[in-house]
C-alpha positions in Angstrom: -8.3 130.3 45.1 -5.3 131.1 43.1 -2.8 128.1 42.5 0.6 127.8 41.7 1.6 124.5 40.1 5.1 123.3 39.9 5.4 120.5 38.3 8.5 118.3 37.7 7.5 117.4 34.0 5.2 118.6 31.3 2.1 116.7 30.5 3.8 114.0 28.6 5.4 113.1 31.8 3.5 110.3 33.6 3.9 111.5 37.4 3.1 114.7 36.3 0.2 114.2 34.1 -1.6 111.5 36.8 -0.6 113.2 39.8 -1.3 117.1 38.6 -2.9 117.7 35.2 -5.5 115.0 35.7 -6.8 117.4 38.1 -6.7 120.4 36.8 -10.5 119.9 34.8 -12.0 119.8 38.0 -9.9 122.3 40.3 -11.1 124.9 37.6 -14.3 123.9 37.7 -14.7 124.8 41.5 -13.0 127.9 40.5 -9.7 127.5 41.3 -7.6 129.8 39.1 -4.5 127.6 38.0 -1.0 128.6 37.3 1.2 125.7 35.8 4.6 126.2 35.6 6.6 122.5 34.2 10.6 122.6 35.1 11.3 119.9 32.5 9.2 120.1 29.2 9.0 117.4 26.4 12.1 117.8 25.0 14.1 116.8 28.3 11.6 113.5 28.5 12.6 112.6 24.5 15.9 112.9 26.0 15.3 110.1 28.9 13.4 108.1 26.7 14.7 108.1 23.3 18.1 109.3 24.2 17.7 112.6 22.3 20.4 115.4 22.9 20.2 116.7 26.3 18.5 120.1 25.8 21.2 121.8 28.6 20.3 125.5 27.2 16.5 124.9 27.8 16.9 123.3 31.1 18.7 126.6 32.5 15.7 128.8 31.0 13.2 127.0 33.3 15.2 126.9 36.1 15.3 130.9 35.5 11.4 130.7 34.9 11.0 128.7 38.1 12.9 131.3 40.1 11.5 134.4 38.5 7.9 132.7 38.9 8.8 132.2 42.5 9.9 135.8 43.4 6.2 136.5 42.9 4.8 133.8 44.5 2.8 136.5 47.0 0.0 136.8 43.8 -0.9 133.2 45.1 -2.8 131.6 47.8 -1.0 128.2 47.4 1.9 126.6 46.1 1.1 123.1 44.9 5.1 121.4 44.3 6.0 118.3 42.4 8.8 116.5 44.6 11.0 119.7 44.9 11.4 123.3 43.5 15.4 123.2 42.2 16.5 119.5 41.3 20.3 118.7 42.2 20.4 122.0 44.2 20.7 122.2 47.9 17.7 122.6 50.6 19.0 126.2 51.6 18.7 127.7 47.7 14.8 125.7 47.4 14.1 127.2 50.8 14.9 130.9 49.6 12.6 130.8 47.3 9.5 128.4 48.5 9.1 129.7 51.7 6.7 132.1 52.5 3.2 132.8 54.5 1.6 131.0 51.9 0.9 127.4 52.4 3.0 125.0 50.4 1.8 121.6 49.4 4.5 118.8 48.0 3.5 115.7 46.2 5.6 112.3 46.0 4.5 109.5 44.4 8.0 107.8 44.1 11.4 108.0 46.8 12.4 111.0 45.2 14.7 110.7 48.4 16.7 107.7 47.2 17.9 109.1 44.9 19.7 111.3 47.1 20.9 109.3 50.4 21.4 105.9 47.9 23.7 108.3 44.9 26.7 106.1 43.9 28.4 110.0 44.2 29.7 110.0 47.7 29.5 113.7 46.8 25.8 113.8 46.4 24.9 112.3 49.2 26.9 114.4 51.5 25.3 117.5 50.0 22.1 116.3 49.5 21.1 113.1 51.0 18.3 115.2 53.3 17.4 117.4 50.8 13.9 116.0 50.3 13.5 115.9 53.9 13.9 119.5 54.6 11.7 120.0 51.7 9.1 117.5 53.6 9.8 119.4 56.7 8.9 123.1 55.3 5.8 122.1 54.0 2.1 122.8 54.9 0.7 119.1 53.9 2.6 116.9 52.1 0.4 114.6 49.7 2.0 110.8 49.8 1.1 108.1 46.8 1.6 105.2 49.6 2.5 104.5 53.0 6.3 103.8 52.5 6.3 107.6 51.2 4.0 109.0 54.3 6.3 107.3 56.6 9.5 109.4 55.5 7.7 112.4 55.8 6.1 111.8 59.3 9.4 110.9 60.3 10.4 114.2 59.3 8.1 116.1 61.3 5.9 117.0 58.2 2.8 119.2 59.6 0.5 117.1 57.8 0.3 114.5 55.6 -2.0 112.4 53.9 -1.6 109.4 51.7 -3.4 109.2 48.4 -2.7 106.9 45.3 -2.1 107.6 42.1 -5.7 107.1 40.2 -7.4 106.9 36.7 -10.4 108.6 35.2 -12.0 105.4 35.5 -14.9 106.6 32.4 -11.8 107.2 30.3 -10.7 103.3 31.5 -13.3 101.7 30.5 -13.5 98.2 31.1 -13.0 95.1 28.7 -12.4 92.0 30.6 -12.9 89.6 27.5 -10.2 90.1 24.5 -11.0 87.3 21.7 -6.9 87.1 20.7 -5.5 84.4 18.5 -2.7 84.2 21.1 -2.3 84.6 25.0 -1.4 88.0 25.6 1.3 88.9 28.6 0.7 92.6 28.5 3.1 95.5 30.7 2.8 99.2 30.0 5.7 101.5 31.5 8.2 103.7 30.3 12.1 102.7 29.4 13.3 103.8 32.6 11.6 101.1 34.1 11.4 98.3 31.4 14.7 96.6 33.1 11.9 94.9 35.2 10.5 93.0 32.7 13.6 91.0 32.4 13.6 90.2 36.0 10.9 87.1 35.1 12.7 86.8 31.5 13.1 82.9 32.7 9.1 82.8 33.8 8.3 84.6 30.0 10.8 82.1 28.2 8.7 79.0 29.6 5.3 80.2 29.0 5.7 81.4 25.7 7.2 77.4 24.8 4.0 76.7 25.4 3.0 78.2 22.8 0.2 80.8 21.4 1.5 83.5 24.0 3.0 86.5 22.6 4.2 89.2 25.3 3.5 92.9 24.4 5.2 95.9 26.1 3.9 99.4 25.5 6.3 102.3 25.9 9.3 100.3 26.6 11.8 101.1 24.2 14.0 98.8 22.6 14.3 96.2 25.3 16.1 92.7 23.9 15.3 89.1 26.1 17.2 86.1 24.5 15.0 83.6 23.1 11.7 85.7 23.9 10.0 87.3 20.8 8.7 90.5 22.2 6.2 92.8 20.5 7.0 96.5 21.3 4.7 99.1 20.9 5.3 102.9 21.0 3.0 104.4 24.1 1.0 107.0 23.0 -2.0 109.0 25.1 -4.7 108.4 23.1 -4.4 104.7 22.9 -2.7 103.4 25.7 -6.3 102.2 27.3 -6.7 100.6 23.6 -3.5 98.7 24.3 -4.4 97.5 27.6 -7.6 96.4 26.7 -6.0 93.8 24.3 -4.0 92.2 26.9 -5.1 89.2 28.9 -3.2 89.6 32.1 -1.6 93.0 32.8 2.3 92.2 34.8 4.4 94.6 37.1 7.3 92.5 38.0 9.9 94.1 40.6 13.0 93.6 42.3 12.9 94.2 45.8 14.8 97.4 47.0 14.4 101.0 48.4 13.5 102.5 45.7 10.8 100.1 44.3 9.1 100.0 47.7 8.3 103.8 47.0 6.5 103.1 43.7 2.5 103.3 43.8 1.7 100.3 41.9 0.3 102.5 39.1 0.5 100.0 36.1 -1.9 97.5 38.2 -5.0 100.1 38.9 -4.5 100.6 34.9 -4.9 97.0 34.4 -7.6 97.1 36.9 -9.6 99.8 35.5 -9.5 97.9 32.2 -11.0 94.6 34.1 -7.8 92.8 33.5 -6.1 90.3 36.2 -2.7 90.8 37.4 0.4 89.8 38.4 2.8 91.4 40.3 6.1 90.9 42.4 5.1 91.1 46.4 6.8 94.6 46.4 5.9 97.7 48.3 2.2 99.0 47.7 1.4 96.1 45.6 0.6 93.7 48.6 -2.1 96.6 49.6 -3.6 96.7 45.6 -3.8 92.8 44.8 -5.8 90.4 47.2 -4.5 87.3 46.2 -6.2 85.2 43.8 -9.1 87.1 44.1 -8.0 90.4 41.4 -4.5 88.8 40.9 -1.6 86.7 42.0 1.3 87.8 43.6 4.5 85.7 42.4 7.6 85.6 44.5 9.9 83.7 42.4 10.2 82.5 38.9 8.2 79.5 40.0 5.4 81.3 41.0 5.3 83.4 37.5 5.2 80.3 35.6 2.5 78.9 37.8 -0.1 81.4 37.7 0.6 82.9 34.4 -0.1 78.9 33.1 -3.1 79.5 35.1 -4.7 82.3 33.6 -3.7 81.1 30.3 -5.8 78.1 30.4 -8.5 79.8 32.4 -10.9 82.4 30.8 -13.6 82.2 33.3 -11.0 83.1 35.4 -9.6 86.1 33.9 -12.5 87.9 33.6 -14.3 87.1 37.3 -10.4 88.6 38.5 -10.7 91.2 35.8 -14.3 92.2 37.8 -13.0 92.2 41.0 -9.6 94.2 40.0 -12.8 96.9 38.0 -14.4 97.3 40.7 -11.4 98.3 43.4 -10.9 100.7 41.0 -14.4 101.8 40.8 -14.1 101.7 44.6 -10.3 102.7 45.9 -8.7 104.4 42.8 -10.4 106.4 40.2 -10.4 110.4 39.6 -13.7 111.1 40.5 -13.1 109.9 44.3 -10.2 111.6 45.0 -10.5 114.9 43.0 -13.2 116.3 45.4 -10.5 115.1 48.7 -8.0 116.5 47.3 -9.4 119.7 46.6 -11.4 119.6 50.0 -8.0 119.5 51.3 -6.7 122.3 49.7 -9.3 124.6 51.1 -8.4 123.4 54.6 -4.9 123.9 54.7 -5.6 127.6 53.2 -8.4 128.0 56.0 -5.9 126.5 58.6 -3.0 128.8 56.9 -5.2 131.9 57.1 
């Protein structure tokens, strides 16, 4: 099986690396030849994230590679698509150039259509605001990290679609439900694209941390400033992101309620999970479906709620770690690599039966 991957980001991009290059180990080792072909690399992310220069020139190289890589797309038996081919470019152009006799299998794990049909640009969304549902609509199987995604795309007519989350290598997460720290630790991992969120609960973080011996850590946020809340940022970085969780003693994924955050697959808690930490999380989207309430985690819907369990967990330890437990062992159970590599490559070989 010969597979073209198009991906929206290189490795260093989360979606891409947990939806797509996670898998790659074990899709090769079934002997699946791979073809990866990133439209954004690493300097484009530095861009987002660290508000580097905007690398314009390499950007039109890979949308050339990406076309000229997609004029021989007959060498392949499938064409495995991040979100969509061409970015900011109408259905009709991604259409000349994805569609073929060879089965084409699209992956969302965020509302990549929002983005689109919600544009402040009256002008974008009258050109594109159904892009990503022709681009559902053309494909073979379209692979869904949630239901709120799956639902777009069945009410597109999608041939077939399946949901599965976004998922860990859970022996690469392993688990460390105790952490002997000096000081309560209110841990969130993320990117600066969606560190605004942290500031939703700034009031909740304010009032804990006068209680004093809590210090709140935020991995890969960026500079992020909350008034009268010391935060402790830390640079993410592959290799010890699981080190980082590990030291905190309640994992948080705070949300505001909205199209776009009801798309998002709850990502940060598994991680938390996998680490045996508890959570806390705003009743948003997938989330409802990941926590069970006050069994691996709370669910807060107001700045009330934050303060409350937060306190909780802060003066519980017991309590941490039986949640911590429980949250491991859903993602022994629900949401770790090894279950859901063999499905989705099962699936693969299907839709190329079915195709053929």
């Amino acid at each position: 099986m010969k597979i073209l991957v198009l991906t929206r980001y290189s490795s260093l991009g989360a979606s891409s690396r947990y939806r797509f290059y996670q898998y790659i180990p074990y899709f090769q080792d079934q002997g699946a030849e791979i073809t990866i072909q990133p439209l954004l690399g690493n300097n484009y992310i530095n861009h987002l994230y660290k508000k580097t220069q905007l690398p314009f020139v390499e950007i039109i190289k890979k949308y050339l590679e990406r076309i000229i890589i997609l004029l021989k797309k007959n060498k392949y038996d499938i064409i495995w698509l991040q979100q969509e081919a061409f970015p900011w470019l109408p259905a009709w152009f991604e259409r000349a150039f994805t569609k073929s006799k060879i089965p084409l299998i699209v992956d969302y794990d965020d509302a990549f259509f929002h983005r689109y049909d919600q544009h402040r640009s009256n002008a974008v969304k009258f050109f594109l605001k159904d892009k990503i549902d022709k681009v559902m609509n053309g494909a073979d199987l379209v692979v869904a990290g949630n239901q709120y995604l799956s639902d777009r795309a069945i009410k597109n007519k999608t041939k077939k679609v399946i949901i599965l989350p976004t998922v860990v290598d859970i022996d690469r997460y392993s688990t460390k439900s105790f952490t002997d720290n000096k000081f309560f630790t209110i841990g969130w991992i993320g990117s600066p694209s969606t560190a605004k969120y942290v500031s939703v609960i700034h009031n909740a973080l304010r009032e804990i941390y006068k209680q004093g011996d809590v210090r709140v850590v935020l991995v890969g946020s960026g500079f992020l400033k909350i008034e009268n809340l010391p935060l402790e940022i830390k640079e993410w970085n592959e290799t010890t992101e699981v080190k980082d969780i590990q030291s905190f003693d309640v994992g948080i994924m705070p949300l505001t309620d909205s199209l776009w955050e009801r798309g998002k697959c709850g990502f940060k808690i598994i991680q938390y999970m996998a680490c045996g930490k508890p959570v806390i999380a705003s009743p948003v989207g997938v989330n409802v479906e990941i926590i069970q309430h006050s069994v691996n985690g709370f669910l807060a819907n107001n700045s009330e709620e934050w303060i409350k369990y937060l306190t909780i967990l802060k003066s519980d330890i017991n309590l941490r770690m039986k949640m911590g437990a429980a949250g491991r062992k859903l993602a022994e159970d629900k949401y770790s690599l090894q279950l859901t590599a063999p499905k989705l490559f099962e699936l693969f070989q299907n839709i190329l039966q079915e195709k053929t």
